[in-house]
C-alpha positions as CSV (number, residue, x, y, z in Angstrom):
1,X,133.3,11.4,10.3
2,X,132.2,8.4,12.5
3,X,136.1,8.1,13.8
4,X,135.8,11.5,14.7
5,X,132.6,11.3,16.6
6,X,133.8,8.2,18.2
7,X,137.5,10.3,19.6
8,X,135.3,12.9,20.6
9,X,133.0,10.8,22.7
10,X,135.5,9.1,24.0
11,X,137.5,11.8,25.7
12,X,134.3,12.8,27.1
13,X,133.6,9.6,28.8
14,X,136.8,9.4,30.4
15,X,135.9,12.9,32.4
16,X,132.5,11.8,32.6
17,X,133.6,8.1,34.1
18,X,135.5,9.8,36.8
19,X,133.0,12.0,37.6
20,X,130.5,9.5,38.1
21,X,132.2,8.0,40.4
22,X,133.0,10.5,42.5
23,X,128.8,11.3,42.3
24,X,128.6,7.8,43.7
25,X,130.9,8.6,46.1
26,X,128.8,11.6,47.6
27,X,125.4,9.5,47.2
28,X,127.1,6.9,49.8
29,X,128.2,9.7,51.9
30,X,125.3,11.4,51.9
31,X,123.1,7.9,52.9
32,X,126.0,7.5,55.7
33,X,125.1,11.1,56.8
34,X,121.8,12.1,56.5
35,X,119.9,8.7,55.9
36,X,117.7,7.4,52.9
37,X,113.8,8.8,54.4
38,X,112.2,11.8,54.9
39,X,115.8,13.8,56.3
40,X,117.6,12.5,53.1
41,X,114.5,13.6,50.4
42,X,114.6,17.0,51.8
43,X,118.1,17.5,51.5
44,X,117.8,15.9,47.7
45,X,114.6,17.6,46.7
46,X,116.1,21.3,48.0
47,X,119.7,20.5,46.2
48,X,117.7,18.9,43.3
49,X,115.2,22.8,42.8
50,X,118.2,25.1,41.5
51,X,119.3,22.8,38.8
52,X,115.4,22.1,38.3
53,X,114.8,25.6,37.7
54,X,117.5,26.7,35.3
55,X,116.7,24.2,33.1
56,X,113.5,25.5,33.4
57,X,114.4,29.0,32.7
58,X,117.3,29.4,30.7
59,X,118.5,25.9,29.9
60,X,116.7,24.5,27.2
61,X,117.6,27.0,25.1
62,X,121.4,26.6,26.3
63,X,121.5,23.0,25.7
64,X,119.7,22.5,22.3
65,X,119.4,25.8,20.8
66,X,122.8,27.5,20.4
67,X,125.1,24.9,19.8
68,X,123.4,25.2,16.2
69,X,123.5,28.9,15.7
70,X,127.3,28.8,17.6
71,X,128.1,26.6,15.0
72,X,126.8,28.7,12.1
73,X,128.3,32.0,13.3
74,X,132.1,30.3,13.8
75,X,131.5,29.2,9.9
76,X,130.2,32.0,8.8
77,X,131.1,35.3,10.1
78,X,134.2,37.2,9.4
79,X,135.6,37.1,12.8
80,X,134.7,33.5,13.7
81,X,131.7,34.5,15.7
82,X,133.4,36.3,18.0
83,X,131.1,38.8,18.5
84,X,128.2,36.8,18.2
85,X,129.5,34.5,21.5
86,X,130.6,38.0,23.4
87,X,126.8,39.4,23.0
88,X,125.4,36.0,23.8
89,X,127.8,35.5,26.7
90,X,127.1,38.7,28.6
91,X,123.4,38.7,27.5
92,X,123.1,34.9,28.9
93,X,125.0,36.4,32.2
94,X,123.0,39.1,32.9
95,X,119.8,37.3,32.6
96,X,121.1,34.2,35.0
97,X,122.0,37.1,37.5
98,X,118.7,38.6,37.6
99,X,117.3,35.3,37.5
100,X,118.8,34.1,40.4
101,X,118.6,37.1,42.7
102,X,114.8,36.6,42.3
103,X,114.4,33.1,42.9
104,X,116.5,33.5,46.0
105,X,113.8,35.9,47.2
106,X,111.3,33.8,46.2
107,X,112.5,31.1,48.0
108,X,109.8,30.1,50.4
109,X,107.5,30.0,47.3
110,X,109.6,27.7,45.5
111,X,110.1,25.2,48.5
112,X,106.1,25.4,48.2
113,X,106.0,24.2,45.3
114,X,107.7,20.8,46.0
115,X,106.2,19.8,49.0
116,X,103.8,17.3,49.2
117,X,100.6,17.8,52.1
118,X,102.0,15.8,54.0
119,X,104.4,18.1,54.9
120,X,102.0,21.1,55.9
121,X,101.0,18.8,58.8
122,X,102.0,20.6,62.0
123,X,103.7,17.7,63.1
124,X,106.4,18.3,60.2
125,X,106.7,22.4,60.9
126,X,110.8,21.5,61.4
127,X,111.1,19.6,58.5
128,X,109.1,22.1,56.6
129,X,111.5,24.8,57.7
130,X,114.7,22.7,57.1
131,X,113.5,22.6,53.4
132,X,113.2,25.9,53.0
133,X,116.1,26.7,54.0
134,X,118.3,24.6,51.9
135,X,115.9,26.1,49.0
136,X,117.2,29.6,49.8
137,X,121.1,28.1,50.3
138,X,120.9,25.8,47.4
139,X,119.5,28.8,44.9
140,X,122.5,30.5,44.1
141,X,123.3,27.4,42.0
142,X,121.1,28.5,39.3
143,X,123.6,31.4,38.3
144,X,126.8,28.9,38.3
145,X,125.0,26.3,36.3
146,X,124.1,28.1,33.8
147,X,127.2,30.0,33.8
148,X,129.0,26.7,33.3
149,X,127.1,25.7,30.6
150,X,126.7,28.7,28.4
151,X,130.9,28.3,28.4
152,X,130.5,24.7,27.9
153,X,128.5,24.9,24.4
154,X,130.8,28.0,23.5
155,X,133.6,25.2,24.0
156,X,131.7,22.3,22.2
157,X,130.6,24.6,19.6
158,X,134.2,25.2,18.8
159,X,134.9,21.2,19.4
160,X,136.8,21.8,22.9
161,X,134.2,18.5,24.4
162,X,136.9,17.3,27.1
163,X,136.9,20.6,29.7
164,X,132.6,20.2,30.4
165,X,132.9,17.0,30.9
166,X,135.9,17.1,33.3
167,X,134.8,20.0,35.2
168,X,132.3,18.4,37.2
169,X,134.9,16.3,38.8
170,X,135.8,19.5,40.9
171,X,132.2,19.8,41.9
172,X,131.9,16.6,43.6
173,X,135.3,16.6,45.4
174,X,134.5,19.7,47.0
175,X,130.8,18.2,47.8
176,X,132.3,15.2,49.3
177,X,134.5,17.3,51.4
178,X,131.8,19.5,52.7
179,X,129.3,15.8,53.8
180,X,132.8,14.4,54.8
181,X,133.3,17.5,57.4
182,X,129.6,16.8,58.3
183,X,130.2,13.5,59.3
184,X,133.0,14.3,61.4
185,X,131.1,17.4,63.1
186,X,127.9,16.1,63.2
187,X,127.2,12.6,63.0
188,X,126.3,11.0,66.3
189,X,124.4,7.9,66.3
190,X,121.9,7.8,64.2
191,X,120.4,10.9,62.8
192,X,117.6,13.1,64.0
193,X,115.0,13.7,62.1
194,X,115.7,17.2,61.2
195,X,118.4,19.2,60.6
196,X,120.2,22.0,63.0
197,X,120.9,25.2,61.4
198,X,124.5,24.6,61.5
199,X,123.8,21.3,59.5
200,X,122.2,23.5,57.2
201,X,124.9,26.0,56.2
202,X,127.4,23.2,55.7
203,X,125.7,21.1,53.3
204,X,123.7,24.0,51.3
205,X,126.7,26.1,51.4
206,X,129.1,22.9,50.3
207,X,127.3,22.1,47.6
208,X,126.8,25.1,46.0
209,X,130.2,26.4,46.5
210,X,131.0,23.2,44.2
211,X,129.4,24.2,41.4
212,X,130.3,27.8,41.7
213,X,134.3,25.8,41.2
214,X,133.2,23.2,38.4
215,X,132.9,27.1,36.3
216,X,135.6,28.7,37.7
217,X,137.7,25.6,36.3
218,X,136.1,26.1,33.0
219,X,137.0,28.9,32.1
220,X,140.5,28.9,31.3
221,X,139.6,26.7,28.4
222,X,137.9,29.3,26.6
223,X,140.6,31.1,26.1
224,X,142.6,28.4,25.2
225,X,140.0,27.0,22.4
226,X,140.5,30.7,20.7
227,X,137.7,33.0,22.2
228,X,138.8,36.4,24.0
229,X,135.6,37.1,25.8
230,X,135.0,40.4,26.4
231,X,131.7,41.7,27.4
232,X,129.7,43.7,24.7
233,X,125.7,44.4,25.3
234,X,123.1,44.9,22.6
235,X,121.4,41.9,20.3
236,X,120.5,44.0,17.4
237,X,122.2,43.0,14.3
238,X,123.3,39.4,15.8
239,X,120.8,37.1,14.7
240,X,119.7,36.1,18.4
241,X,116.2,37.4,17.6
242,X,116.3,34.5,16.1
243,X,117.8,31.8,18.6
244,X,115.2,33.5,21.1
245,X,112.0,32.6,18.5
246,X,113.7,29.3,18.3
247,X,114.2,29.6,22.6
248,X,110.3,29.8,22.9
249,X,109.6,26.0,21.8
250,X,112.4,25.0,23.7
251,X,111.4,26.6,27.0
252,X,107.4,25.5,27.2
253,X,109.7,21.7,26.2
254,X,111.6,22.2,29.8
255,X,108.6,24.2,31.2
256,X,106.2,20.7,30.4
257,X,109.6,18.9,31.6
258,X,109.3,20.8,35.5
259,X,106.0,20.4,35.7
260,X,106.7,16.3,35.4
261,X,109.3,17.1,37.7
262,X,107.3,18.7,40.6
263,X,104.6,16.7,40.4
264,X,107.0,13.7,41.1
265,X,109.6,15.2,43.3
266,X,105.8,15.8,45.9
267,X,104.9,12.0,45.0
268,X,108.2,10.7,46.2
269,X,108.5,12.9,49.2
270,X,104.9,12.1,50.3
271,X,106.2,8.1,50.5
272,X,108.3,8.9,53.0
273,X,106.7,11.9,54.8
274,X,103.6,9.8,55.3
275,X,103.4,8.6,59.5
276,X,102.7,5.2,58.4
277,X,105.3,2.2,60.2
278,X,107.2,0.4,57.7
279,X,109.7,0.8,55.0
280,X,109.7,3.4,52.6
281,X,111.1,4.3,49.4
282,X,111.1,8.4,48.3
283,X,112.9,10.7,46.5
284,X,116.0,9.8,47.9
285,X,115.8,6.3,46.7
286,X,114.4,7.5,43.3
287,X,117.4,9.9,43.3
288,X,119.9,7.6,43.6
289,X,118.4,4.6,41.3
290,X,118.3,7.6,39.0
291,X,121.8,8.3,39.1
292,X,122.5,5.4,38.6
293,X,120.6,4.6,35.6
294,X,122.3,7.9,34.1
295,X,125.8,6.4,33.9
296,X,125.6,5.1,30.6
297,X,123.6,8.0,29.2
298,X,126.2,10.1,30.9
299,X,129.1,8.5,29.8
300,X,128.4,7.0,26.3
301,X,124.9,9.0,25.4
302,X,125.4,12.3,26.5
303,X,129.1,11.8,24.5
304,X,128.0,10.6,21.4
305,X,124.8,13.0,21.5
306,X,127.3,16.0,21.9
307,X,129.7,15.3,19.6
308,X,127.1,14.7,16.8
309,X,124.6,17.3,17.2
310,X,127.2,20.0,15.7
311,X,128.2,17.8,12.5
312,X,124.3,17.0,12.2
313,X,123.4,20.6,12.5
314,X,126.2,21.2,9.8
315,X,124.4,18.5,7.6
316,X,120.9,19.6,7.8
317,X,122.3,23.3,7.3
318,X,123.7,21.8,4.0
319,X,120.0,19.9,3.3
320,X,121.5,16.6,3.3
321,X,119.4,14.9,5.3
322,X,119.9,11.4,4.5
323,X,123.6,12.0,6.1
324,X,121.7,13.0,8.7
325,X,119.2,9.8,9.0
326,X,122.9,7.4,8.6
327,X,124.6,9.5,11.2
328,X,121.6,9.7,14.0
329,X,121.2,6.2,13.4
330,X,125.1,5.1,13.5
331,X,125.2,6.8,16.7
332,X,121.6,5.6,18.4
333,X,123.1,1.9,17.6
334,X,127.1,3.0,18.9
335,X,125.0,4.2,22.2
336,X,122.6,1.0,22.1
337,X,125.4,-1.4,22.4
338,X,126.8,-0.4,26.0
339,X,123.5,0.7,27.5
340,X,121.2,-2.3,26.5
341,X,123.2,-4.4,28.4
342,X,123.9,-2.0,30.8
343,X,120.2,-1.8,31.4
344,X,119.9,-5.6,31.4
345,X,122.5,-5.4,34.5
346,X,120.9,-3.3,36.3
347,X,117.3,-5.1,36.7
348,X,119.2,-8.5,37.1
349,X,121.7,-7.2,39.5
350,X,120.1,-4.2,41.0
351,X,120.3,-5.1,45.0
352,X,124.0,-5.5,45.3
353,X,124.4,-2.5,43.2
354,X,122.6,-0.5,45.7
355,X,124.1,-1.8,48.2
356,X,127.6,-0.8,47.4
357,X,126.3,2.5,47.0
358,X,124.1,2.9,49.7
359,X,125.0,0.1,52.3
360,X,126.4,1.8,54.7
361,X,125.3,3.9,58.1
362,X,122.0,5.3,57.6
363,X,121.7,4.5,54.2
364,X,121.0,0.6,54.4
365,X,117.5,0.5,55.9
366,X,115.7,0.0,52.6
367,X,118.0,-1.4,50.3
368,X,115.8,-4.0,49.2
369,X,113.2,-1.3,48.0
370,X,116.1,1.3,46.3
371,X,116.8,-1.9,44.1
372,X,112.8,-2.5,43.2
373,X,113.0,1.3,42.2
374,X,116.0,0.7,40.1
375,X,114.7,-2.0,38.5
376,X,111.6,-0.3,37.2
377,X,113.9,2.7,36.4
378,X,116.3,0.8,34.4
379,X,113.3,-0.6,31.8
380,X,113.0,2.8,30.9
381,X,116.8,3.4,29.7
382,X,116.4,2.3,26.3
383,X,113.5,4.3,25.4
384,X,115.4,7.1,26.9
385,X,118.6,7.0,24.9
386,X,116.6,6.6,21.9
387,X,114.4,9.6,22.8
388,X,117.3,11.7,23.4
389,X,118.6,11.1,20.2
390,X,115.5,11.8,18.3
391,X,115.6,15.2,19.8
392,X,118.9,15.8,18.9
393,X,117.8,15.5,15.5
394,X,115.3,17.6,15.8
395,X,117.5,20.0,17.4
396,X,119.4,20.2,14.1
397,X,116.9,21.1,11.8
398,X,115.8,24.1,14.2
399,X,113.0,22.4,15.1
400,X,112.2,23.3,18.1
401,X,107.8,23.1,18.3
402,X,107.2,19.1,17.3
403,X,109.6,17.9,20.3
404,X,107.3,20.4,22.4
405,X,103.9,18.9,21.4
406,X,105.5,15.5,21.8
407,X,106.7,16.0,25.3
408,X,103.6,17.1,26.3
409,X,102.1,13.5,25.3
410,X,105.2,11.9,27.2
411,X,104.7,14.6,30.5
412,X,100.7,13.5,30.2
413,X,101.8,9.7,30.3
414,X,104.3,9.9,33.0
415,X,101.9,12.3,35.3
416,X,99.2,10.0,34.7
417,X,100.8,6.8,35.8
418,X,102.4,8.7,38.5
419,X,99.5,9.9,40.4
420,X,97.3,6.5,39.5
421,X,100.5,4.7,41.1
422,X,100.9,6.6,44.2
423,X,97.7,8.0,45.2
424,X,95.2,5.4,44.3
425,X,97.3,2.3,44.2
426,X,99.7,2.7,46.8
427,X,97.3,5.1,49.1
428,X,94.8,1.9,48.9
429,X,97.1,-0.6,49.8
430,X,98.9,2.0,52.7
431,X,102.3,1.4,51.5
432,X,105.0,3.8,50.9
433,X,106.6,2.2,47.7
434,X,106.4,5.1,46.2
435,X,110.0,5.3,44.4
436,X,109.3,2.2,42.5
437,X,106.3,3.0,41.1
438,X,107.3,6.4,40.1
439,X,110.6,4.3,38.4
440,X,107.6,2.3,36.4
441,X,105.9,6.0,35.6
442,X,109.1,6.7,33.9
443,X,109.7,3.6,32.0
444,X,105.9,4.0,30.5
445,X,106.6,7.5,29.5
446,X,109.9,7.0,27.4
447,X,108.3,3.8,25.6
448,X,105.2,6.0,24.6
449,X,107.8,8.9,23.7
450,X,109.4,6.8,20.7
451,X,106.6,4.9,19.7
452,X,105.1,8.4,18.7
453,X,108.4,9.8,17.6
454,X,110.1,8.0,15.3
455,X,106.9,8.6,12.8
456,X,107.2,12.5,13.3
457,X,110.8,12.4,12.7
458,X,110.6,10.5,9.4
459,X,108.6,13.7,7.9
460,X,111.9,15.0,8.5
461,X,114.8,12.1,7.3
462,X,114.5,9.7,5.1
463,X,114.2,6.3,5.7
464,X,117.5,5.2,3.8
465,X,119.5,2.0,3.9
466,X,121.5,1.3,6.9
467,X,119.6,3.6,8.8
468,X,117.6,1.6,10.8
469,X,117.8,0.5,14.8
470,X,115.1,-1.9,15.4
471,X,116.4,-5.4,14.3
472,X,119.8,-4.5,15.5
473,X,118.2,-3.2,19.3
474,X,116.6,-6.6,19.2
475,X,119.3,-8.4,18.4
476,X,120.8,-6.5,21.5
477,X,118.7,-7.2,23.7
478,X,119.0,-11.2,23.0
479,X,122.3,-10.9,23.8
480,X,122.1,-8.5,27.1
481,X,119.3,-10.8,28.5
482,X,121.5,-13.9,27.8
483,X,124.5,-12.4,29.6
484,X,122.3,-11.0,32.5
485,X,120.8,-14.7,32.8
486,X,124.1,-16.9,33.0
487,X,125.4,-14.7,35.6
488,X,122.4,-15.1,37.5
489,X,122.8,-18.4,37.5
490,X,126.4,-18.3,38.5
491,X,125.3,-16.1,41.4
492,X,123.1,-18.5,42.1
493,X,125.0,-21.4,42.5
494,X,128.1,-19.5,44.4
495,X,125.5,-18.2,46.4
496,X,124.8,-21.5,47.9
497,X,128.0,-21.7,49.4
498,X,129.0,-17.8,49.5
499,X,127.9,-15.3,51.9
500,X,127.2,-11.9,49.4
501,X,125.9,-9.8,52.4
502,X,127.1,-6.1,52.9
503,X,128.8,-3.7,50.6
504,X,132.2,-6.2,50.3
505,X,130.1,-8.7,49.5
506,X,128.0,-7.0,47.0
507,X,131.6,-6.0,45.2
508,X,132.4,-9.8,45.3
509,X,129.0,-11.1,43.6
510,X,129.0,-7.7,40.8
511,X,132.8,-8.7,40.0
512,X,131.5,-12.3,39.4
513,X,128.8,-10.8,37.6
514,X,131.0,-9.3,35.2
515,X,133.2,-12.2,34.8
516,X,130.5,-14.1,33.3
517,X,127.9,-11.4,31.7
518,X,130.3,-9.7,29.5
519,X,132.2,-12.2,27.8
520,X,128.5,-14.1,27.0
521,X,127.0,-11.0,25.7
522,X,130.3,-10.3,23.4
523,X,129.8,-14.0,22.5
524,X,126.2,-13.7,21.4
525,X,126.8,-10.3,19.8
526,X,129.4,-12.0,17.8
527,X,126.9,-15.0,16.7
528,X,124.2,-12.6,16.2
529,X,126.4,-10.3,13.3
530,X,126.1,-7.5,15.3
531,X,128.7,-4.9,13.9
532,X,128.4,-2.1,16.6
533,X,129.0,-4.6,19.9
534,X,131.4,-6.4,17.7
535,X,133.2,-3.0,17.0
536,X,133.4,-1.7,21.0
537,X,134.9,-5.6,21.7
538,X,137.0,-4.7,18.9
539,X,138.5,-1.4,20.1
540,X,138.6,-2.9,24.0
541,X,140.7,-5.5,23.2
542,X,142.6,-3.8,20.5
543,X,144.0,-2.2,24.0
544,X,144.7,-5.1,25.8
545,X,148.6,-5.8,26.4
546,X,147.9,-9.8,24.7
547,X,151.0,-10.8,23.5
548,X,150.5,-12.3,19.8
């Protein structure tokens, strides 16, 4: 069963690895383009809303909720749940639709919703109206996003993880060819301040004609995994009275989840928004350090999380639920052993990171102050992964309520620090950090959400043998730290003789950084006994064309 997680995961990664990049490759457009202050957070909060508000409305009961009960009908009923997907299908499109049509009428509204007061000063009407127009061209992504993943769990449900994970890929080429057509038209000098209404159309339109092609590429695949959809209303008889009743927790979960979300999205655009000299980091820099910080979660977490939830929903269906404790476990530790020391990377490396993604045009004004906000970001990784996990398990026993009443602890936390950070601490001193502290807002939350998770959770699974993460994630994090701190050193001394400045520079000293980091952490892992690193050197190497 492990193998089987692991193949799964790892076919996912490779569609999620490209498709990272190719994110990365739109960040550094976009910082080449539109800059990384106030013109480049309203061009991130506006693209950020529609994604913002589907999970908000419809997506947290897409993404945790009916995987399980897909899973159930495929095993269960006579015709392999097809009739169960067509109803939930058609009744998940209608509602996006109507969904969507409102929220583009609501538009101005929304936009509200995210601005910060500094941007109802008259001296920002433009940049006010810029917003809310990318709001209203941006919207229409709420229909295709949910779209895409209602026929992505129909697909994972039925063990077809590759096509959701590859999918994206179109997005982002057809984003990067919209900002790349930008540049091009627009892209004089350096940047005004606002946008023209031109400027508008091509990069709201751009981006949400990509995500209206990452579904259209998806759907092909359903077909092909053995569904013939077909639309057929009515919910009687289908058992999604149920899902829905189990939808409820999950919603006021995403609902709690926005409400984190607005409250830093106004935050971060206030840092940069603010009339005050000096350098700034916002939501654009938060973004990005963001994104970044998501790789390994995207690649290995997200992966692993996937493929496990259906055999763990299968378990808990069975009530074995100290499989379920090894197999959350197993995969929180498989996950651990890339994204500890991807983590440790980040912090020790973080400025010619963002440099090579940001460096460039526009973008490389505050550099030193995206890689402070990535750093603070980064501490919070760990907790995260775990987190996630512990959800997932949740998620299997149809539990829906306690991650609710836990993520409104973690929200209260993360608000909390937030607000003390930015407008007390930051407001007092007149600087416009306010990236980096949101990044150590974040980091607080997640360590407060397991510390008061794993004791919920064990009402649920067992402790058993084998089962445990927190010797192993120490042992981890020995290992990361020493890698991260001999290649430090290396820099260090290169450094003296080595000019690392600008974004071929900052490729140089991260390649050097590799060179020595990895090798030492596989080295300490090895020392240390610790199976799971041991086992990912094990199958890397197992590739490599050494002749024996």
């Amino acid at each position: 069963m492990a193998d089987r997680t692991l193949r799964s995961a790892a076919v996912m990664a490779a569609g999620t690895v490209l498709s990272r990049l190719l994110g990365f490759v739109r960040i550094a457009l976009l910082a080449a383009a539109i800059g990384t202050a106030l013109r480049g957070d309203i061009f991130t909060a506006a693209n950020t809303i529609p994604n913002s508000l589907y999970i908000l409305l419809a997506g947290g009961v897409f993404n945790t909720v009916l995987v399980p009960q897909l899973v159930r009908a495929i095993k269960n009923h006579d015709d392999g749940g097809q009739d169960f997907t067509n109803r939930l299908l058609t009744f998940g499109f209608v509602v996006l639709a109507v969904v969507t049509v409102a929220c583009v009428l609501a538009a101005p509204a929304i936009a509200e919703l995210y601005m910060p007061k500094e941007l109802h000063e008259p001296s920002r009407a433009i940049e006010k109206a810029n917003m809310v127009m990318f709001v209203r061209l941006c919207l229409p992504q709420i229909f295709f996003y949910g779209a895409f993943v209602l026929v992505g769990q129909v697909l994972n449900a039925r063990r077809r993880f590759g096509p959701m994970m590859w999918a994206p890929i179109a997005n982002n080429i057809v984003a990067c060819a919209s900002i790349v057509v930008f540049l091009f038209v627009y892209r004089v000098g350096d940047p005004p301040s606002t946008y023209s209404h031109g400027e508008e159309l091509l990069l709201g339109l751009g981006h949400t004609v990509g995500i209206a092609v990452q579904l259209l590429v998806l759907l092909p695949y359903l077909r092909a995994s053995g569904h013939f959809y077909r639309p057929k209303f009515g919910l009687r008889g289908t058992g999604l009275g149920h899902t829905a009743r189990l939808g409820i927790w999950t919603v006021l979960f995403v609902a709690v989840n926005q409400v984190t979300l607005v409250v830093v999205t106004r935050l971060a655009i206030a840092g940069t928004a603010s009339g005050d000299p000096g350098a700034k980091a916002g939501l654009f820099a938060y973004s990005t350090a963001m994104l970044i910080i998501l790789v390994p979660h995207g690649i290995v977490t997200v992966s692993l999380a996937t493929a496990a939830l259906p055999q763990m929903s299968a378990l808990a269906a069975d009530g074995d639920t100290a499989e379920v404790a090894q197999l959350s476990a197993r995969s929180i530790r498989q996950t651990l052993a890339i994204v500890v020391p991807a983590a440790a990377a980040m912090i020790a490396f973080a400025y010619p990171i963002v440099t090579i993604i940001a460096g460039y045009g526009s973008g490389k004004n505050n550099l030193t102050l995206m890689s402070y906000t990535l750093m603070t970001l980064a501490l919070g990784i760990v907790p995260f992964t775990i987190q996630y996990f512990q959800l997932r398990t949740f998620y299997a026993f149809e539990d829906t309520r306690t991650p609710f009443f836990l993520q409104c602890v973690i929200a209260a936390a993360n608000i909390a620090a937030a607000v003390i950070g930015v407008r007390v601490l930051l407001d007092q001193a007149h600087l416009r950090f306010s990236g980096v502290v949101l990044g150590a807002a974040y980091a607080l939350a997640y360590l407060v959400a397991v510390l008061i998770s794993r004791p919920v959770l064990r009402r649920k699974v067992p402790r058993v043998p084998g089962a445990g993460i927190g010797l192993p994630l120490l042992a981890m994090v020995i290992a990361a730290v020493a890698g991260a701190g001999a290649g430090r050193v290396v820099l260090w001394v290169l450094g003296l003789a080595i000019d690392w400045s600008g974004p071929l520079g900052a490729v140089l000293e991260l390649a050097v950084a590799a060179v020595v980091m990895l090798p030492v952490y596989a080295a300490v892992a090895r020392v240390l006994r610790i199976h799971e690193v041991n086992d990912v050197v094990s199958m890397v190497t197992s590739k490599l064309p050494i002749r024996r």
